[in-house]
N, C-alpha and C positions, 0 to 999 in steps of 0.2 A: 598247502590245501588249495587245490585247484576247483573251479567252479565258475559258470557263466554269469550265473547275478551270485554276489557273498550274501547280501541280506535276505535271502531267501534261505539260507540255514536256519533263519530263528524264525519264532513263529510272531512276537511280540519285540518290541522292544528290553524290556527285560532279560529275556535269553540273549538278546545280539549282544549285551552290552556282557554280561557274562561269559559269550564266548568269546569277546574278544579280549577279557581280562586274563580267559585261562590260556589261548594262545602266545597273549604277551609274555608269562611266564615261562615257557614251556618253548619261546623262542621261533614260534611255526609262522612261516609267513603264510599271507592270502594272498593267490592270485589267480584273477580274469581278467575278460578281455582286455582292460582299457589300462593293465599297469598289476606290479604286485608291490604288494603293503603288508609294512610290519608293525603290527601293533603294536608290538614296543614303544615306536616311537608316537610322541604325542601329536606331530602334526599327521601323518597317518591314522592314529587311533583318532583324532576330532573328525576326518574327510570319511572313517567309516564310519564313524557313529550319525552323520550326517544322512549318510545313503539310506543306514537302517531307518532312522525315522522318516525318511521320505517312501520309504518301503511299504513300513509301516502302513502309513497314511493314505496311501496305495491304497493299501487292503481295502482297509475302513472305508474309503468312499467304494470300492466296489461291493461290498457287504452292503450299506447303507444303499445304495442304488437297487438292488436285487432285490434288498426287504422291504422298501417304497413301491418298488413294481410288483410286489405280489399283496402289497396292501390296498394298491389301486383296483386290481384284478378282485381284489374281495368285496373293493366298497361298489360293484357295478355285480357282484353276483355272482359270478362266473369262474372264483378258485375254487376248484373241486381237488386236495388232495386225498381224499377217499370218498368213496360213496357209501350210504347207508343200505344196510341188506335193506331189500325192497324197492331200490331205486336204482336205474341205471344211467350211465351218460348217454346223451343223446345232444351229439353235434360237437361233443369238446366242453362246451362252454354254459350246457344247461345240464338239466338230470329230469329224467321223467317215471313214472311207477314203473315196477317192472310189470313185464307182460303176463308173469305167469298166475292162475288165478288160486293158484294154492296159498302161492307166497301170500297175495293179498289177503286172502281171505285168515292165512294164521296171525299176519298182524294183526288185520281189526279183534280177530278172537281176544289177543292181549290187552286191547284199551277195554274192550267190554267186559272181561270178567273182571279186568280193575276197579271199573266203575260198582261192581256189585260187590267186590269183597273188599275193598279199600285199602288191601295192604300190597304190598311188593312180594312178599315171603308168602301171602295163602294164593297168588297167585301162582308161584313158582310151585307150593306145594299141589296145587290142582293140577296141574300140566303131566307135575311128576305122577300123579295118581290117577289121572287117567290117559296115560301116556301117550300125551299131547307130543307130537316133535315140533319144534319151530324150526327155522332156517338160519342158518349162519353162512358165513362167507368158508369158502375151504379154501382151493388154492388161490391165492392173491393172484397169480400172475393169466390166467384163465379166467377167474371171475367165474369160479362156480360155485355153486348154492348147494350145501350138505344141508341132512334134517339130523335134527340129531334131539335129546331129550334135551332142557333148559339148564340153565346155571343162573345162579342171580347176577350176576353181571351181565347177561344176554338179556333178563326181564328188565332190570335196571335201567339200560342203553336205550331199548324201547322206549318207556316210559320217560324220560328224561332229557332224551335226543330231540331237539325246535325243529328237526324238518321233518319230521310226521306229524306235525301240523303247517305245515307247507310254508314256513322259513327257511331262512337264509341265515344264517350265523357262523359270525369269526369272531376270534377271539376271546373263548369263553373261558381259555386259562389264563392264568397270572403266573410269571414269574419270580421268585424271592430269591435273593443271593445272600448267603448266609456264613460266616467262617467258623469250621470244627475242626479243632483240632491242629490250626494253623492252614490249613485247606479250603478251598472255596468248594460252596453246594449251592446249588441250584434247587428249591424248592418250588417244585410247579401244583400248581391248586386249582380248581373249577370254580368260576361264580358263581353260582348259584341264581344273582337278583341280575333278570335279562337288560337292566337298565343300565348297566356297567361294560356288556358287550360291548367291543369297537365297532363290529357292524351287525346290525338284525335288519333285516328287509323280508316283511310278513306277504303275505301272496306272491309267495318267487314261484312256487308249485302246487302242485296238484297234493291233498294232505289228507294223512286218515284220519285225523280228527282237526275240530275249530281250532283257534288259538285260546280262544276262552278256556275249553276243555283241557288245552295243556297247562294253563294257567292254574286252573282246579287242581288238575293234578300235581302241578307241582308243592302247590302250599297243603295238599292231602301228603306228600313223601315229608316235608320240612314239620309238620304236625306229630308224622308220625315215628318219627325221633325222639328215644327216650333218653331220656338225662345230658344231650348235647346241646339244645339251645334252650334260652332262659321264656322263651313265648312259645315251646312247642307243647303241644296237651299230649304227648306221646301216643304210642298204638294202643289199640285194645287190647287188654291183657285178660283170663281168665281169673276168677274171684267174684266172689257175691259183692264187692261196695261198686255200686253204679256211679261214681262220679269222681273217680281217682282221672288227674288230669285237667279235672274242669275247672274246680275250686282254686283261688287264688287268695294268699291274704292279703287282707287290707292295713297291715301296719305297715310288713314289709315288704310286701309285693312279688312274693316267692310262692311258688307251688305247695299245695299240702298233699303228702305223702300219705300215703292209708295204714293201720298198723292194723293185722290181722292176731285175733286169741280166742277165749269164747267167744267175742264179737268182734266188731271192726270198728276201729276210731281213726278218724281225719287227725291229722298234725302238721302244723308249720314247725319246724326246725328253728328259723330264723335264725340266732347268729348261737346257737347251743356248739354247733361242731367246732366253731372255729374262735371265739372269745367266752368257752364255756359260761354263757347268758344262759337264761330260763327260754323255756318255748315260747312261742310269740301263744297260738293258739290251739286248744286239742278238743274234742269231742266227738261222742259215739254219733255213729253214720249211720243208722238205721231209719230213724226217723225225720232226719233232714234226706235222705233217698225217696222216702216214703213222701214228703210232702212235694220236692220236686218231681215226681214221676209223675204224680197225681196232676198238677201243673201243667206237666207234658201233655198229658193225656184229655185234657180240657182242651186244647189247641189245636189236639190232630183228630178230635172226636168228628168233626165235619169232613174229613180227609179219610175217614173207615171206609167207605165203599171205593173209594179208587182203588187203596191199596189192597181191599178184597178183589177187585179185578184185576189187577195187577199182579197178584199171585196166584191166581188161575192164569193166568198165561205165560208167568214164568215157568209154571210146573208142564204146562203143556213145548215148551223150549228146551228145555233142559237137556234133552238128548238129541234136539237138531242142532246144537253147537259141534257136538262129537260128531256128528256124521255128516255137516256140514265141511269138516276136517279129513275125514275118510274119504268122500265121494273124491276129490280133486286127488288126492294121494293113489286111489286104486287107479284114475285112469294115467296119472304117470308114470305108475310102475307099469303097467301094461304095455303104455306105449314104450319102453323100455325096454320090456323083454322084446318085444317086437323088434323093436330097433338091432337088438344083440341076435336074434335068429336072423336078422336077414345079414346081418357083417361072416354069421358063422356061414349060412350057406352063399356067400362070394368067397370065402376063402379057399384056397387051393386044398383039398382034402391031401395031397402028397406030402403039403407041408404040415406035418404032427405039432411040429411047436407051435404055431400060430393057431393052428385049428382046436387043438388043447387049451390054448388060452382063452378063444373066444367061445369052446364050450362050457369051458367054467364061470365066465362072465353070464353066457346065455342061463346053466342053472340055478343060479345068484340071482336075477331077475326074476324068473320064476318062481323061486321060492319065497323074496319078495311080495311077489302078484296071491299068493295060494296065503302066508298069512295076513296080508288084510283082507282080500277075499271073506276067510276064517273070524277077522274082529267084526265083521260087517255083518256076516250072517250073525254072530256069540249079541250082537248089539240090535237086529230086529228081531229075534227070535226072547230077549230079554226087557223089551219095548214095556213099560210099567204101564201098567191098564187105566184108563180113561176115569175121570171124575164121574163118579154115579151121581146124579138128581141130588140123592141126602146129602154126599159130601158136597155138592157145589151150595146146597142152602148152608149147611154148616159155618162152608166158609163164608158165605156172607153173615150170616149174623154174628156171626166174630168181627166181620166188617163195621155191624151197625153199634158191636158191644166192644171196642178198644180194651176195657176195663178188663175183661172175662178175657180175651183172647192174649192180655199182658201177664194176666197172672196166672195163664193155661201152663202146667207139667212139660209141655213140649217147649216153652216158650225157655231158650237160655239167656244169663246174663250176659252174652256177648252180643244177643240181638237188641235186649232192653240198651244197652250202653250204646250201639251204634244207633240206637232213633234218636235219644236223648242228643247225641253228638250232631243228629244231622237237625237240631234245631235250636239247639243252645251252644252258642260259640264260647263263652265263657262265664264264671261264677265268682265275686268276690264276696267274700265272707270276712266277719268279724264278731267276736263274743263279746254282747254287752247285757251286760246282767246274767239274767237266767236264760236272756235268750238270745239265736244267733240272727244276726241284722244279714242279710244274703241280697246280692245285686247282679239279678239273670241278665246277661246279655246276648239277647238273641241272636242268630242268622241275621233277621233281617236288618239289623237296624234299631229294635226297638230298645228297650228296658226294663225291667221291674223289679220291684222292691217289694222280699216277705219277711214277716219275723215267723221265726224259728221257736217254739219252746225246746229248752234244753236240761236233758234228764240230770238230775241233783247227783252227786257220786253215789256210785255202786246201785245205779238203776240198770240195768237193760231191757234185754229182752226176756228171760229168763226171769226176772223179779217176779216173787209169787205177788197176786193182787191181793192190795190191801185192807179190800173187804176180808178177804179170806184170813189173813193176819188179826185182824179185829175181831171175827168168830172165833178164833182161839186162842185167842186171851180171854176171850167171854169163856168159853166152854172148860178153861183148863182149870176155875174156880169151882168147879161141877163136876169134871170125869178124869180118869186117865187119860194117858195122850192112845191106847188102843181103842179108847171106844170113841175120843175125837177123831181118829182113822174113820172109824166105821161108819160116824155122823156125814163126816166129807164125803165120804167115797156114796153114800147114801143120797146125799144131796148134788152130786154130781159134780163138787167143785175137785180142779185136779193141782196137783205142783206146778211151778212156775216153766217146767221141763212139758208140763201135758201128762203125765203119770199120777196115778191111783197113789193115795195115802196109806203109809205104815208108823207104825208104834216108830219107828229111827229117823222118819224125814219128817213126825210132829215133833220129836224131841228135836231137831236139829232146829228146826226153826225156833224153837222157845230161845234157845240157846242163843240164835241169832237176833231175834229182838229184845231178847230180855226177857222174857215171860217168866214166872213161875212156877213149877210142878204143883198137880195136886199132890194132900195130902191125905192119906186113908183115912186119920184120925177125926180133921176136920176141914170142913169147905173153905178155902181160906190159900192164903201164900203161905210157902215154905221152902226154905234153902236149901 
């Protein structure tokens, strides 16, 4: 086996010493420059095992040397091994926004419809619905910028990336070394808590949003995690119980989960799945909703007329985002086709292939220019017409009335759950007695402590009232249950459903409390 340096066959230690066991066998000698050597023999096999660890160790401080100077290079700012769409290098050693003003403008688009729909997912679904493109990186080695529609790993990046708030960060993954299977893995992970990065340096650049705001947003992505951490209130999900998330118990400090049938009931699991125990705590969610909304709405009743301003001018917004989008888009394509007619007419008309290719590049642009052209007319031509006088009183006195404008038909339970959420960080609750003991804790800082009445079993919503119950047991010593129908339905009272009385839903009720049928013979009970 011939070769200039031997221990450079192996990569480690381990393998040298392996290969030179299998050569010993096998009788092969080594030789370079400075002598040849048989493993076999043992003072030979000790002089190369010597080389190899000194080889080795070689290595190791050239690795260690290289990985120190690019750690240096990070804690001064200035390692850029990729750039973020939206940013370019400028000088080697910094990075600045890019210049184009579409790019900007699609980024900010991402952090503001963030901030107004609070999820990652209804962000990515609005882009795709109204076929928003963002910008991605295409060829790596060119550094060009393709538009293309979103993926959630493109919104995610955004929203999650520290230097679109004009940071500096390294080191935000972790390495684990782990053995499967008799094999070494490498498990790499994202931190998450910016306090664990090896280097952050805030004001490195120029940033589309604060650091606060990213801050926000980050513990808004870590919130909105269902069922992966033990402090997050997960996203909003549809369903009528408004406070799935918030509620915490107070014995064992674990989330209540909502259980939906004819009604909705709050439940701690506590330790039922895993040491088949009894539930810590359960109860119907209607009127614990009912009394925290009410709560809510005491708070924000001074706060009705911003928000009624506030949503006359998001309504008058709402389609300068998209076209905000479009204007920057129409005039790149433009200047694009441009660009491609003037390459076509320099080209030698003799040569077909070259001139073929940059007329198809030139149609492509064009066609390009004629459909957004086409969304741009389809989007002022569909321009939603202006707040008339009535509607803009309207919306103010929904301003002045919270109450009316929460319990308004238009109003859904994913917008009731998101005010609730922007004012109540969390709820710990506990069943004592008849009633539940509840401890709001605000946004701001504050506190408060309500009791709860809590309906007796087999109450809901649904329960017929028990005036009405007690008129018929008065009346059914006096008439059949047809002409009790006729007395209720006379007097206006209805079922516990909101429906008119029949001869089968008084007998169902007798049946249910107990009551006794008349009897034809005599005024009286009978079996």
């Amino acid at each position: 086996m011939l070769s200039l340096e031997a221990s450079r066959l192996a990569r480690n230690g381990r393998d040298w010493h392996t290969l030179l066991e299998f050569c010993g066998l096998v009788g092969t000698l080594i030789v370079y420059e400075d002598g040849v050597y048989d493993s076999a023999s043992p003072n030979d096999r000790l002089l190369l095992g010597m080389k190899g660890t000194m080889s080795e160790m070689e290595l190791s401080v050239f690795r260690q040397r290289s990985t120190e100077a690019m750690k240096q290079k990070a804690r001064r700012g200035e390692l850029f091994l990729t750039v973020a769409i939206g940013y370019v290098k400028a000088g080697g050693d910094r990075i600045e926004k890019d210049a184009n003003r579409r790019v900007q403008e699609a980024i900010a688009l991402v952090f503001r419809k963030f901030a107004e729909l609070q999820t990652i997912r209804q962000v990515l679904v609005w882009c795709r619905q109204e076929k928003v493109l963002l910008p991605a990186l295409g060829n790596s080695a060119a550094g060009r910028v393709i538009w293309r529609l979103p993926v959630y790993p493109t919104v995610h990046h955004m929203l999650s990336n520290p230097v679109y708030a004009g940071a500096y960060a390294f080191g935000r993954r972790t390495a684990r070394v782990t053995i499967e299977n008799g094999r070494k893995r490498v498990v790499r992970s994202m931190q998450r808590d910016w306090r664990s990065w090896e280097v952050l340096i805030r004001d490195h650049h120029e940033g589309y949003i604060a650091w606060a705001e990213y801050e926000r947003n980050q513990q808004l992505i870590a919130d909105n995690t269902n069922g992966k951490r033990f402090m997050s209130r997960g996203a909003v999900r549809t369903g009528e119980a408004l406070l799935p998330g918030l509620l915490r118990c107070a014995r064992c400090g674990k989330k209540l989960h909502v259980r939906y049938g004819q009604t909705y009931r709050y439940e701690c699991a506590g330790a039922f799945n895993q040491l088949a125990a009894a539930r810590c705590i359960t109860f119907g969610g209607m009127r614990v909703d009912h009394v925290l909304a009410k709560e809510v709405l005491d708070r924000l009743q001074p706060l009705g007329m911003e928000a009624a301003l506030a949503a006359v001018e998001t309504l008058s917004q709402q389609r300068s985002e998209k076209k905000s989008q479009l204007d920057p888009a129409l005039q790149q394509a433009r200047y694009e086709a441009a660009r491609a007619q003037r390459q076509y007419d320099a080209a030698d008309p003799e040569n077909r292939l070259v001139a073929g290719e940059l007329e198809r590049r030139w149609n492509e642009r064009l066609a390009a220019v004629r459909d957004l052209e086409l969304e741009m007319h389809q989007l002022d031509s569909d321009k939603a017409p202006a707040l008339t006088e009535a509607d803009r009183e309207r919306l103010m006195a929904l301003g002045q009335d919270l109450v009316r404008a929460w319990e308004s038909p238009g109003t859904t339970p994913e917008t009731r759950k998101k005010i609730i959420r922007t004012v109540i960080a969390e709820i710990i609750v506990d069943v004592v007695g008849d009633n539940l003991e509840l401890i709001i804790h605000w946004q701001g800082g504050d506190h408060t402590r309500l009791m709860v009445k809590r309906n007796r079993a087999g109450q809901t919503r649904w329960t017929t009232d028990a005036e009405v119950v007690d008129l018929v047991r008065a009346l059914a010593r006096q008439m059949p249950d047809e002409t009790i129908a006729a007395v209720l339905n006379r007097s206006g009272k209805t079922t516990g459903h909101g429906k008119s009385w029949t001869r089968g839903r008084i007998c169902s009720l007798r049946h249910q409390h107990d009551i006794a049928v008349y009897h034809d013979t005599r005024r009286g009970y009978a079996r």
